[in-house]
Each structure stands twice: as structure tokens, then as C-alpha cells.
C-alpha atoms as a printed R data frame, in Angstrom:
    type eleno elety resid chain resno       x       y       z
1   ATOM     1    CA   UNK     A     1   0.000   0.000   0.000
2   ATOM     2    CA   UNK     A     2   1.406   3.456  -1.309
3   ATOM     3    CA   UNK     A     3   2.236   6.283   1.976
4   ATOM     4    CA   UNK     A     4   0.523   9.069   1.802
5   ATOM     5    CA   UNK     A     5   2.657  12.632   0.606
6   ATOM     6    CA   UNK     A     6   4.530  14.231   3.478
7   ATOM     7    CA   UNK     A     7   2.706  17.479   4.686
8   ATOM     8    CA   UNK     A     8   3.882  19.586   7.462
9   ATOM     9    CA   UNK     A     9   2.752  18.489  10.512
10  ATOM    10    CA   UNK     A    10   2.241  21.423  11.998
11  ATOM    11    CA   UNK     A    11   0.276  22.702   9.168
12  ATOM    12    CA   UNK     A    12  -1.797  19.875  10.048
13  ATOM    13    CA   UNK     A    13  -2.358  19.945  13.284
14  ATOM    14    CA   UNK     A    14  -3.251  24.156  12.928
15  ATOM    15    CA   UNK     A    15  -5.807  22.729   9.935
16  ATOM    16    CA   UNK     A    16  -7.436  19.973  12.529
17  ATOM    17    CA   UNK     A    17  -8.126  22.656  15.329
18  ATOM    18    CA   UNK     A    18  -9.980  24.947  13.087
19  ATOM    19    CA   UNK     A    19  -7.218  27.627  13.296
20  ATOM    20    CA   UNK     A    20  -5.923  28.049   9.827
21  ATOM    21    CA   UNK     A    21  -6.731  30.308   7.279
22  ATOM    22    CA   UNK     A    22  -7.973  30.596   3.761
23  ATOM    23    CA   UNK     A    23  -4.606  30.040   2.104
24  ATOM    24    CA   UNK     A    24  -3.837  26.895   5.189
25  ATOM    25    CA   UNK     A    25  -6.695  25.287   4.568
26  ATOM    26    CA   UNK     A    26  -6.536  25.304   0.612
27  ATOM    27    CA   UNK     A    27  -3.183  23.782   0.371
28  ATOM    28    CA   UNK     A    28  -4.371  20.703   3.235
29  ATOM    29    CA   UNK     A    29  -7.676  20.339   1.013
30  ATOM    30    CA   UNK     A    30  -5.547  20.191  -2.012
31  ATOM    31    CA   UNK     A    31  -3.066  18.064  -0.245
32  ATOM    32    CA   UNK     A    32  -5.958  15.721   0.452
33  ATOM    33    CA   UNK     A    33  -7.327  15.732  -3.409
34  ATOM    34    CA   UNK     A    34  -4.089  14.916  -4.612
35  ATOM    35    CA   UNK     A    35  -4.299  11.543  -3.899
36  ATOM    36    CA   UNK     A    36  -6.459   8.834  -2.285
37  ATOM    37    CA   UNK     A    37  -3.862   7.867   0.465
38  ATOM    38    CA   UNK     A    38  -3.913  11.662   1.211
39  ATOM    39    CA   UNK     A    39  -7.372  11.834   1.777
40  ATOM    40    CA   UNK     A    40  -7.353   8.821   3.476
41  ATOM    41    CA   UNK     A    41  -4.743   9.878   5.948
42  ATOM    42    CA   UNK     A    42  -6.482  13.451   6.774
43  ATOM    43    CA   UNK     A    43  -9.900  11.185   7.394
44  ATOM    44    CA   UNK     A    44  -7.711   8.945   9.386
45  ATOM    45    CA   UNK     A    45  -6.127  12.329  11.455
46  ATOM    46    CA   UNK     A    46  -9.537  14.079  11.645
47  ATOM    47    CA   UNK     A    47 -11.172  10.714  13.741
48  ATOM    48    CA   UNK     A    48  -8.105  10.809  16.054
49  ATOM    49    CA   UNK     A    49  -8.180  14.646  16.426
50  ATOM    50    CA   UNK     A    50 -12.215  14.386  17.089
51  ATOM    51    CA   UNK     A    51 -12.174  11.433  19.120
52  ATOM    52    CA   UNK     A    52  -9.278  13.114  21.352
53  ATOM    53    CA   UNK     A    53 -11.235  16.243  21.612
54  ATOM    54    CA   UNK     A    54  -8.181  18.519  20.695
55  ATOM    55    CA   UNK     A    55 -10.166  22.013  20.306
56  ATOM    56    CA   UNK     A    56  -7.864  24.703  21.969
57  ATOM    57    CA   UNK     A    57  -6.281  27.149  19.251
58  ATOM    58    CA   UNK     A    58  -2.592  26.673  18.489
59  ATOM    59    CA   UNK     A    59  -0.693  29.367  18.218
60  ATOM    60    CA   UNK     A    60   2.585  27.608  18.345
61  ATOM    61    CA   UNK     A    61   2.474  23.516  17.815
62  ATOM    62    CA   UNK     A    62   4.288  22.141  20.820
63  ATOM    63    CA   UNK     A    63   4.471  17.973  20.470
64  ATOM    64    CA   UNK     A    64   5.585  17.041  23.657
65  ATOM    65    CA   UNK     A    65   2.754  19.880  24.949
66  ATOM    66    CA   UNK     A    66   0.230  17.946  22.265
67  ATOM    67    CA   UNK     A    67   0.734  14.664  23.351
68  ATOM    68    CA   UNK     A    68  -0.135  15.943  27.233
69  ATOM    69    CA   UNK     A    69  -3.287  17.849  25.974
70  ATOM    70    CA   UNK     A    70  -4.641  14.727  24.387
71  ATOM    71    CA   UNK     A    71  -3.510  12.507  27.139
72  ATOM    72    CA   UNK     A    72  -5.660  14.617  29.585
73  ATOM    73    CA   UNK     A    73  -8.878  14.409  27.430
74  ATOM    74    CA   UNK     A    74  -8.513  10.561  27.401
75  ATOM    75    CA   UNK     A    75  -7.750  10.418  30.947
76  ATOM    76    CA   UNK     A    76 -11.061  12.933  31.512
77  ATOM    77    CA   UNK     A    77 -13.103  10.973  29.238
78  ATOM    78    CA   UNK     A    78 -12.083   7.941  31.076
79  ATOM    79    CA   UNK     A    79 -13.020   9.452  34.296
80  ATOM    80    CA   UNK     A    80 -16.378   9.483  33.114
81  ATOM    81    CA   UNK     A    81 -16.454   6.006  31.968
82  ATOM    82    CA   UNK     A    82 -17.146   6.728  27.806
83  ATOM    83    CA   UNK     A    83 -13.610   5.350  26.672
84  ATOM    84    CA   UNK     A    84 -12.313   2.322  26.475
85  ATOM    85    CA   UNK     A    85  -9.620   1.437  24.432
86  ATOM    86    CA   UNK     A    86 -10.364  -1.955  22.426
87  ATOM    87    CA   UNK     A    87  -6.882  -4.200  22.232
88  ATOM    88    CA   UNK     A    88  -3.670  -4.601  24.421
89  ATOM    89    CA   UNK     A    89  -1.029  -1.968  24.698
90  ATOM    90    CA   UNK     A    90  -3.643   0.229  25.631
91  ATOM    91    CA   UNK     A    91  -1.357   3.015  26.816
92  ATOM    92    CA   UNK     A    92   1.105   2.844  23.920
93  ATOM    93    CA   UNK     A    93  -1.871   3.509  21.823
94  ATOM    94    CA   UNK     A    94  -2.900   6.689  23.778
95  ATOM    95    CA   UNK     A    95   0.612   8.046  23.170
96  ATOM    96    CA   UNK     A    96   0.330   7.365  19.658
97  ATOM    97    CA   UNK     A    97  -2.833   9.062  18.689
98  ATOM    98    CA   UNK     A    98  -1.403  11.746  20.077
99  ATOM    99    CA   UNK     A    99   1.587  11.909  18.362
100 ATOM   100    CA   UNK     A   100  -0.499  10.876  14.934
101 ATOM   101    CA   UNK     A   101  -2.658  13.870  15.645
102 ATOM   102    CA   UNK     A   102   0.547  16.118  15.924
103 ATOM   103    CA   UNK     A   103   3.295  14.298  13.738
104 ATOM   104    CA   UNK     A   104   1.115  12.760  11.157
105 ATOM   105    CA   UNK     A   105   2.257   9.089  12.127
106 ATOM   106    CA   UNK     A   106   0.518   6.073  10.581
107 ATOM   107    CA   UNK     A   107  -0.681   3.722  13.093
108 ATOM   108    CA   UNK     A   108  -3.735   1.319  13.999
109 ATOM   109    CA   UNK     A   109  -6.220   1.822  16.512
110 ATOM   110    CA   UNK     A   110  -9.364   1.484  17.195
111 ATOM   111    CA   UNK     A   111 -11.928   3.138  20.319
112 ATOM   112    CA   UNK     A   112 -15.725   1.654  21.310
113 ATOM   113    CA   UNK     A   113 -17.282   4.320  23.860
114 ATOM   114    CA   UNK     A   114 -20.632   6.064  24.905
115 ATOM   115    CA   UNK     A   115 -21.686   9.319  23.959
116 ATOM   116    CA   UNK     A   116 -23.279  11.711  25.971
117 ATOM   117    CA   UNK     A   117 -26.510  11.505  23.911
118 ATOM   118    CA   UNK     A   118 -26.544   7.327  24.382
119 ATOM   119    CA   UNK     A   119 -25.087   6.626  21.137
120 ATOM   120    CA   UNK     A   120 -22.726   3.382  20.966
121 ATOM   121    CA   UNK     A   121 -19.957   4.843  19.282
122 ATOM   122    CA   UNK     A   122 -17.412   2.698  16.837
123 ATOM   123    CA   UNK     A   123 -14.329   4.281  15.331
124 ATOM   124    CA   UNK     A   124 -11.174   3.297  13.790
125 ATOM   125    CA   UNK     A   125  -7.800   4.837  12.469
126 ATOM   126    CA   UNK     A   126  -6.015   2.743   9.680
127 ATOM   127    CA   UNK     A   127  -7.538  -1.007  10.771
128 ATOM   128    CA   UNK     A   128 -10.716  -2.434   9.244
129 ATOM   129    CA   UNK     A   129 -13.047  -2.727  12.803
130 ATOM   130    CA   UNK     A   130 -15.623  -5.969  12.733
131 ATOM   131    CA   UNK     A   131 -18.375  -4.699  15.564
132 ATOM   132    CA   UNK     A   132 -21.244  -6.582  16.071
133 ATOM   133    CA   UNK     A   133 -24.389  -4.274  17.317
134 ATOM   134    CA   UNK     A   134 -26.622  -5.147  20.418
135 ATOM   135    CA   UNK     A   135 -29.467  -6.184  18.312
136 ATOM   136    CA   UNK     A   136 -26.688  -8.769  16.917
137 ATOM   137    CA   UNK     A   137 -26.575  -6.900  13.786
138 ATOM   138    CA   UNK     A   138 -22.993  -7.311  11.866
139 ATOM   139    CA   UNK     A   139 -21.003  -3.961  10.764
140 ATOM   140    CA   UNK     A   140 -17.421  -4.082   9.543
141 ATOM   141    CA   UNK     A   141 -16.370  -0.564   9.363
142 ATOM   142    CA   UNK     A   142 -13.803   0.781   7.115
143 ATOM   143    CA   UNK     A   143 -10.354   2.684   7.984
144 ATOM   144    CA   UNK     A   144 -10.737   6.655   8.531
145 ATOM   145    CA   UNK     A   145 -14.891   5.697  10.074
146 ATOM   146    CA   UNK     A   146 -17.236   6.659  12.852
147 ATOM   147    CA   UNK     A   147 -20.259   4.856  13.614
148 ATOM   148    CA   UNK     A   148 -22.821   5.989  16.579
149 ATOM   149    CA   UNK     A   149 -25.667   3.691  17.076
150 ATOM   150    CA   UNK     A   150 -28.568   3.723  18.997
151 ATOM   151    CA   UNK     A   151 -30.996   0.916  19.646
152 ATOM   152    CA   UNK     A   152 -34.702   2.030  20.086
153 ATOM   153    CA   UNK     A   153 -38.074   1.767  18.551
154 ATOM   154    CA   UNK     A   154 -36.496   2.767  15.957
155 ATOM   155    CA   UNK     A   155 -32.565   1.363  15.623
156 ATOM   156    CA   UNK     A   156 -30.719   4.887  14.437
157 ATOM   157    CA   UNK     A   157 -27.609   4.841  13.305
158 ATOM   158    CA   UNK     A   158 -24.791   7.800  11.895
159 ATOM   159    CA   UNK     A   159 -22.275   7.183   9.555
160 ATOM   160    CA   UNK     A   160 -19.044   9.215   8.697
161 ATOM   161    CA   UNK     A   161 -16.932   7.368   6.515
162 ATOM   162    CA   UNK     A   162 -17.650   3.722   5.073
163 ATOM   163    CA   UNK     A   163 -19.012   0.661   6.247
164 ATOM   164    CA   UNK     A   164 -20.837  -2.697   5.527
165 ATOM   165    CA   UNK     A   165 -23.875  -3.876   7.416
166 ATOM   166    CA   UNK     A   166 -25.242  -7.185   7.738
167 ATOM   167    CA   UNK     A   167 -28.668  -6.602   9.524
168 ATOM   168    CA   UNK     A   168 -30.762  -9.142  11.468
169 ATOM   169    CA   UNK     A   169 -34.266  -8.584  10.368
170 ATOM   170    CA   UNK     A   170 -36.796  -7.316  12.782
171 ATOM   171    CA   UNK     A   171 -40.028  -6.073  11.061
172 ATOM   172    CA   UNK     A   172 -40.852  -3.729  14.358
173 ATOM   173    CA   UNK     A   173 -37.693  -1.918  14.714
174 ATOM   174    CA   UNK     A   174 -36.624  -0.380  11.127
175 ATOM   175    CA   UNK     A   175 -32.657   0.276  10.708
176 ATOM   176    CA   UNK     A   176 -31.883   3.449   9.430
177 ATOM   177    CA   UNK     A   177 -28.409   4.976   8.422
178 ATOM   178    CA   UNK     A   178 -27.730   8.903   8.960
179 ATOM   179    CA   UNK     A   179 -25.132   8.763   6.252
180 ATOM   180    CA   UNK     A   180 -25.865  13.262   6.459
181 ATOM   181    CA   UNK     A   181 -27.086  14.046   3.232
182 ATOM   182    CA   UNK     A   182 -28.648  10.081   2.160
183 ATOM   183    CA   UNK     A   183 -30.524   7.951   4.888
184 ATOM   184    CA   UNK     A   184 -31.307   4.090   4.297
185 ATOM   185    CA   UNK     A   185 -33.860   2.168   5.992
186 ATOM   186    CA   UNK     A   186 -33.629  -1.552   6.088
187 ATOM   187    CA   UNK     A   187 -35.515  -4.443   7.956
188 ATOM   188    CA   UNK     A   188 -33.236  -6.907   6.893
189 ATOM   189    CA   UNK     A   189 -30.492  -7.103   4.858
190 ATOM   190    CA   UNK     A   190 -26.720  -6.655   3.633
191 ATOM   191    CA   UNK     A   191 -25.652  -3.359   2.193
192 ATOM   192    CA   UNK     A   192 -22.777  -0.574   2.140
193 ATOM   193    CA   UNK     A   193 -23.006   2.529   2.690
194 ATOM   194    CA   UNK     A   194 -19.814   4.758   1.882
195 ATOM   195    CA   UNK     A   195 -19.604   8.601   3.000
196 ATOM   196    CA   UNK     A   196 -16.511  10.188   4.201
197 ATOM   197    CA   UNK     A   197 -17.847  13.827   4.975
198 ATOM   198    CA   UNK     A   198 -14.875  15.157   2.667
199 ATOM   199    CA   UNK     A   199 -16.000  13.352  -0.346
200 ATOM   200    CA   UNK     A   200 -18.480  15.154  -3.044
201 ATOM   201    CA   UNK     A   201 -20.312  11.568  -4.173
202 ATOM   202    CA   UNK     A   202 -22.305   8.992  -0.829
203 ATOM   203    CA   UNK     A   203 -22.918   5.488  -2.440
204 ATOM   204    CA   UNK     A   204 -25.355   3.094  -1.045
205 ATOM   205    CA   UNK     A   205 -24.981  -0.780  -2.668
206 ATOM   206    CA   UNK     A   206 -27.132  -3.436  -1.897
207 ATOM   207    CA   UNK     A   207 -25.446  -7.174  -1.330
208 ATOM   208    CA   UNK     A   208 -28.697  -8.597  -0.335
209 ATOM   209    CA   UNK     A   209 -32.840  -7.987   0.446
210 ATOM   210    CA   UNK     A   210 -34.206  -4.500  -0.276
211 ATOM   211    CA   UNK     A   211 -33.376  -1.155   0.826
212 ATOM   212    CA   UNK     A   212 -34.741   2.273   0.753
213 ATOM   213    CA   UNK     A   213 -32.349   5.516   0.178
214 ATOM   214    CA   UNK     A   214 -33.859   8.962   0.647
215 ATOM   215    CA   UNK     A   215 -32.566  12.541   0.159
216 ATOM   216    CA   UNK     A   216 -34.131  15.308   0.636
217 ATOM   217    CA   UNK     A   217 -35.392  15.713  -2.389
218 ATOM   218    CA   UNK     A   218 -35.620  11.941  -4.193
219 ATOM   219    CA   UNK     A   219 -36.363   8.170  -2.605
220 ATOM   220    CA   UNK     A   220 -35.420   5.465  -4.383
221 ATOM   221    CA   UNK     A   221 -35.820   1.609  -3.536
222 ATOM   222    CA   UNK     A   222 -32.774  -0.914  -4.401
223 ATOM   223    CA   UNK     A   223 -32.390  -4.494  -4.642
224 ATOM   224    CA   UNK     A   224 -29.510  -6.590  -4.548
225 ATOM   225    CA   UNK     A   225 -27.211  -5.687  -7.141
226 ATOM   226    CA   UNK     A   226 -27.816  -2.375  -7.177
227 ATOM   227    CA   UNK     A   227 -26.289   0.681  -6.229
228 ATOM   228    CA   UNK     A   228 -27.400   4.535  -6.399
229 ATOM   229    CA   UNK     A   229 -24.898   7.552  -5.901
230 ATOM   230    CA   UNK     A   230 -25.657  10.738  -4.614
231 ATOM   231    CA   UNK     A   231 -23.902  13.981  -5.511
232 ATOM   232    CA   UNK     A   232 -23.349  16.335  -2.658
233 ATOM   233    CA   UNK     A   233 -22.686  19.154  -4.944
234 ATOM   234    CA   UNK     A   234 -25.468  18.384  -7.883
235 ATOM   235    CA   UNK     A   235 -28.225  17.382  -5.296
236 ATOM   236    CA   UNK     A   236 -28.759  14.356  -7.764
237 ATOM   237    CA   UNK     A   237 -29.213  10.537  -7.088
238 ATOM   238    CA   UNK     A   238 -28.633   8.023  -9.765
239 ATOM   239    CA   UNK     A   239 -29.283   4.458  -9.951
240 ATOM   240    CA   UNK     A   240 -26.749   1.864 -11.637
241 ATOM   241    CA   UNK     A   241 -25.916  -1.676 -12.109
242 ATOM   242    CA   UNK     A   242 -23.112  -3.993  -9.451
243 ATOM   243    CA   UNK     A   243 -19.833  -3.473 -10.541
244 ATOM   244    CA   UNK     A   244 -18.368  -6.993 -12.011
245 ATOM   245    CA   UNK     A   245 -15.975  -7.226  -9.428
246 ATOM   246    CA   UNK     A   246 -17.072  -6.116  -5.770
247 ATOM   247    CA   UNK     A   247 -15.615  -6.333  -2.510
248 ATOM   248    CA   UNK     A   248 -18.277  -6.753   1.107
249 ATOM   249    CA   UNK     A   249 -17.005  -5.782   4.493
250 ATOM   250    CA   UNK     A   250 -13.580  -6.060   3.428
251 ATOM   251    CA   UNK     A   251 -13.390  -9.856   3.211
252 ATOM   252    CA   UNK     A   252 -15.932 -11.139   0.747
253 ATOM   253    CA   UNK     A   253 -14.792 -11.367  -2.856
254 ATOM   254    CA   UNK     A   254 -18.070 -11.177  -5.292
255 ATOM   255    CA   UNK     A   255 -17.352 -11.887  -8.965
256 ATOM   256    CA   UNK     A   256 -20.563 -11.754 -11.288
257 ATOM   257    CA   UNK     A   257 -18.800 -11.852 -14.784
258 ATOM   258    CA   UNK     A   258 -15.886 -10.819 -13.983
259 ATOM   259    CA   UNK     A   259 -12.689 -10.590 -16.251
260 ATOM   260    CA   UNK     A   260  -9.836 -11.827 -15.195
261 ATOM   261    CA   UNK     A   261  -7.625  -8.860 -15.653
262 ATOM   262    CA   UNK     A   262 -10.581  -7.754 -12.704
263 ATOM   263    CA   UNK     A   263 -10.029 -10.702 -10.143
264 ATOM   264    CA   UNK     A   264  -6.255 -10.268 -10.532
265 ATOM   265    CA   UNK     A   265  -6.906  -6.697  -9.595
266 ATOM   266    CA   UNK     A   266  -8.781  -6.791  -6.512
267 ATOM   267    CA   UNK     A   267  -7.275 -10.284  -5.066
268 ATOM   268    CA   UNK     A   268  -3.792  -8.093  -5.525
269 ATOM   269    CA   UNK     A   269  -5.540  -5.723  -3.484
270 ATOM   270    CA   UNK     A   270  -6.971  -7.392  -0.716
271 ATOM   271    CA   UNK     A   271  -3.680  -9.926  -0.304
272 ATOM   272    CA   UNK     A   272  -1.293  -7.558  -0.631
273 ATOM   273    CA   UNK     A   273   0.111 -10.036  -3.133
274 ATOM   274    CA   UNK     A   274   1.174 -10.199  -6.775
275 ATOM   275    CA   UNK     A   275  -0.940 -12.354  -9.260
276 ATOM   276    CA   UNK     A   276   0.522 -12.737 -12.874
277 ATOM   277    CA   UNK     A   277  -1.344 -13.570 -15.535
278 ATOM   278    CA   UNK     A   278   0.816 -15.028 -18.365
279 ATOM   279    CA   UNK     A   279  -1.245 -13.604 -21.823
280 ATOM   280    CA   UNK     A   280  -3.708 -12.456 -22.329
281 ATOM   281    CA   UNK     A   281  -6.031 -14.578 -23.396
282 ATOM   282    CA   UNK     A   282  -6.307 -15.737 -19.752
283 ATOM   283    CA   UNK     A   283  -7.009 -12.144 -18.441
284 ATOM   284    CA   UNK     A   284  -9.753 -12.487 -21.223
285 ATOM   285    CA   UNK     A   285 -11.560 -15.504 -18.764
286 ATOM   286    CA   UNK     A   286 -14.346 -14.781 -17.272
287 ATOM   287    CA   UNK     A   287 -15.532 -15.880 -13.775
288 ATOM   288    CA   UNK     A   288 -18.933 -15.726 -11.447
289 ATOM   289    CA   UNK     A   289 -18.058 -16.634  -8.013
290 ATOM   290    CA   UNK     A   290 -18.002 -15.496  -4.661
291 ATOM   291    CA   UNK     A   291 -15.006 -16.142  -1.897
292 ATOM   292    CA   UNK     A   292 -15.254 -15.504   1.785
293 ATOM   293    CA   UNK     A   293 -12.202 -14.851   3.598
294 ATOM   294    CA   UNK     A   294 -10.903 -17.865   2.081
295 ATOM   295    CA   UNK     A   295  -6.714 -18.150   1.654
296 ATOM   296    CA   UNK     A   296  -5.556 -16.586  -1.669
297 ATOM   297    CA   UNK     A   297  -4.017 -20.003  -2.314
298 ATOM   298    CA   UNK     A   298  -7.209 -21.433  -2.442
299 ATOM   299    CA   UNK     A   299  -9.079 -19.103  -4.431
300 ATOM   300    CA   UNK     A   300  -6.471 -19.360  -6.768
301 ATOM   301    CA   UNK     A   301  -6.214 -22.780  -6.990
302 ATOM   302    CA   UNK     A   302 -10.168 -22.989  -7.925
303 ATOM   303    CA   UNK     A   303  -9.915 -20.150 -10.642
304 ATOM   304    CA   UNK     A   304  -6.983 -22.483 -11.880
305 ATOM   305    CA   UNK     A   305  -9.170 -25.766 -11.945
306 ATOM   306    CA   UNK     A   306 -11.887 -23.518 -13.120
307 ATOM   307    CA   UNK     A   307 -10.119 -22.954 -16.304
308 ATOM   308    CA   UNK     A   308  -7.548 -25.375 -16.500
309 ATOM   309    CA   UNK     A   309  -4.483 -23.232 -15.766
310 ATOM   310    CA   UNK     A   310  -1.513 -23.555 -13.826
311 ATOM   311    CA   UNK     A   311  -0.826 -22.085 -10.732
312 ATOM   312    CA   UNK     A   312   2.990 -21.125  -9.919
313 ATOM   313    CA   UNK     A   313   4.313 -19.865  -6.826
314 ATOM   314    CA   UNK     A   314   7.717 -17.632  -7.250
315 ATOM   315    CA   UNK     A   315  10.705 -17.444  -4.062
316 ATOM   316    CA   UNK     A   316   9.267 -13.769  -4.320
317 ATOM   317    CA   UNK     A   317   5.502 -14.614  -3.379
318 ATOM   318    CA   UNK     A   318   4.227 -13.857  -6.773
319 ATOM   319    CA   UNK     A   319   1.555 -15.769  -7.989
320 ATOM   320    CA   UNK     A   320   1.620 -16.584 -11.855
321 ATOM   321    CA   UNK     A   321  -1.411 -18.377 -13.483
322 ATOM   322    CA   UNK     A   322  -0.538 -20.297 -17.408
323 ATOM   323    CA   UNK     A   323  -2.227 -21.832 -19.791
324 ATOM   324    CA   UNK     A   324  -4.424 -21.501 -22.706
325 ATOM   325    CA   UNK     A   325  -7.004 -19.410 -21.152
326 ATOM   326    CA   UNK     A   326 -10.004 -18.480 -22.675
């Protein structure tokens, strides 16, 4: 995975605390746009900064002085029983989000706590977080995201950033998504729901049963399959087709006609591996299947048999797939 472009930390941290200017904030926001690992990173930044509750103006960025700050409003928060770290090292991570809010570090961490409103609150840093909700409903929330949930009559819950929901059915208690400008209301279903506050387009797509997305000016009712993305900045929803090649939660691999130039693409991806096809008449194949968090070797291995190809393994950990293809 590509690092993000170096920005001046301090530049950052002035950004984060709502103290910089016109000129400041253009060059972070064009920072950000530059690249996807940028924008990542700043989503990444503004959770830590938010969750930390580092408000007071800067008028001079002092790390050691930043680190303390953010220490105390962890050690307040804890006083009042809404934070609890999720994982070992549980101090080392304290220090660090401090130090990531401050000195742009890269690290992985992830918070569960209780809002002041009763909200169950979810957020994570640069790690994929699987949370399951009290009604036993599934969401696996993406790097850089917030979830707040709260389980009533009706079972309310606000998104900033991405995630994938897997929701047990209950006909009396609908599940709606606060996604800012786009709610969805389920009873039962799987679906994703992607919308970082910084990005101009929310997509909702549907894995499975029937959902309902509504602006404030359009509703529209999806099926599995299908998608519909909003435009922050046009005001417009519009419907399309699943992509070929689609990824659920992080960890399930759905294929529906999928080339194999495609499913070399997004297993490379996912694996953090190489996968070589030899010619191209094999990256011509194509392939309807669907994998669930099973070992690359293995879904290799069936694409192989699939087509009858040959899988190679290289010293390197490349994967290489030859043969006549299709």
C-alpha cells in the first residue's frame, strides 16, 4: 500500500483545530485531493483529532505539549467512563494518537465508547473494525470511520466514513443509516453505505434484500445488485448496475462476470500479493463466483481448476497463473 505525501505536521495539526486560514486550509484540502492515500490519511487524522477532543487554538504547535493535551482528554473521558480502548497496549496507543494527531504518524487503533446523547460509538484509524451491534446486527467498518448507534423503537444509526452492514431482520424496529445528506432504511439485509464527509459523491450498494435511500429531495428503492450515488454538490441521485468485481465488508470477494484482468486486480488488493497472468487470453476468462475470507491459495487454486491453468508460486511470493485461457 502506497504512503501518503509528506505534509507539514504542523500545518496539520493548525488545519485539525480549526485555526488556519484561507490560504492553510486550501493547500491541506488540495493536499488531500491529490491523492487517495492523502485523503485517506487526513480522514484517518480528523477521527483521532475528534475522538481526542483537541479544540484549543494553536498558536505555536508544541508535540511534547500535544501529546499531554490529548492525554488529559482521554484520561477525563475515562473518568467518566465513555472510553475504552479496544486491544492490548492500551497506553502505547494513547501516546500514539497523540503523536499521529501532531506528527502525522501512521498507526492502527481502534476506540468503542458512549456518547453523551446514548449513542454506541465505533471508530477506527487505519484497521478495518468488525463490531457486532446489540441487536446482533454485523457492521465491519472501514479505515478513517465513525459509527454511533442507537438501539430504540427505531434502531438509528450515523455514519461518517464507510461501512458494511449485515442486519438481522426485525419487522418492528426499522434500521436506518444517517449517512448526512442520504438515509437508508432496512428491515433486513446486507448493504454498504460509503460517506466520508470530505468526499463530493455517498454510495449506497445493496449485497442482499431490499433497501430504501432517501434525500431530501428523491427516494429510491434498491435491490440486490444495485447501487445509487448521490452527488453532494449536484443534489442528484442516480441508480446503476453492481460493478463486475465487488468487494463486502472487506473480506468477501463477489465476482458476477468478472474478467480476469478484474479478479487479478482486486485479489492483488486485498492480499497484498502479486498475481501474474501469463497472456492475455487468460485475463480475457471470465468468472462468477463469490469467496469468503478464504486463503488466496485457495481461491487461486479454484480459478486455476476452473479454467484449466496452472498455478505457480515464485521465491518472491508472486503468484503466476498459465495456460491456454479463454
Amino acid at each position: 500500500m502506497n504512503k501518503p505525501a509528506p505534509i507539514d505536521s504542523e500545518l496539520l495539526a493548525i488545519y485539525l483545530a480549526g485555526e488556519a486560514d484561507d490560504a492553510q486550509k486550501r493547500t491541506v484540502e488540495d493536499w488531500a485531493a491529490a491523492a487517495a492515500e492523502n485523503h485517506r490519511e487526513l480522514e484517518r487524522m480528523r477521527t483521532i483529532w475528534e475522538l481526542g477532543g483537541v479544540a484549543d487554538p494553536l498558536s505555536e504547535v508544541d508535540v511534547d505539549a500535544a501529546w499531554a493535551r490529548l492525554e488529559g482528554r482521554i484520561a477525563e473521558a475515562e473518568g467518566r467512563g465513555i472510553v475504552r480502548p479496544i486491544g492490548a497496549w492500551q497506553v502505547w496507543v494513547r501516546w500514539s494518537a497523540a503523536a499521529a494527531v501532531v506528527a502525522g504518524l501512521v498507526f492502527a487503533a481502534t476506540w468503542l465508547f458512549r456518547s453523551q446523547d446514548s449513542f454506541d460509538a465505533y471508530a477506527t484509524t487505519t484497521e478495518t473494525l468488525d463490531a457486532v451491534l446489540s441487536d446482533s446486527s454485523r457492521s465491519v467498518i472501514m479505515p478513517g470511520s465513525r459509527l454511533e448507534v442507537r438501539m430504540g423503537d427505531t434502531r438509528e444509526v450515523r455514519l461518517t466514513g464507510q461501512a458494511y452492514f449485515e442486519v438481522l431482520r426485525d419487522e418492528q424496529r426499522p434500521f436506518v443509516v444517517d449517512a448526512g445528506d442520504v438515509w437508508v432504511t432496512v428491515l433486513g439485509t446486507a448493504f454498504e453505505v460509503s460517506a466520508y464527509d470530505t468526499a463530493q459523491l455517498v454510495t449506497v450498494r445493496v449485497r442482499s434484500g431490499r433497501v430504501r435511500v432517501t434525500t431530501e429531495g428523491d427516494t429510491v428503492e434498491l435491490v440486490a445488485g444495485e447501487r445509487v450515488v448521490y452527488n453532494r454538490k449536484r443534489h442528484l441521485l442516480e441508480r446503476g448496475a453492481a460493478l463486475p468485481a465487488e468487494v463486502w465488508g472487506g473480506r468477501v470477494l463477489h465476482f458476477e462476470g468478472a474478467t480476469m484482468d478484474q479478479v487479478a486486480e482486486q485479489l492483488e488488493r486485498i492480499y497484498r500479493v502479486r498475481v501474474e497472468l501469463r497472456n492475455e487470453s487468460i485475463a480475457r476468462c471470465r468468472i462468477t463466483a463469490e469467496f469468503e475470507e478464504e486463503p488466496i491459495e485457495e481461491i487461486l487454486n479454484v480459478i486455476a481448476e476452473t479454467f484449466g491453468l496452472e498455478l505457480e508460486r515464485a521465491e518472491d511470493g508472486t503468484f503466476s497463473l498459465d495456460g491456454d485461457g479463454c
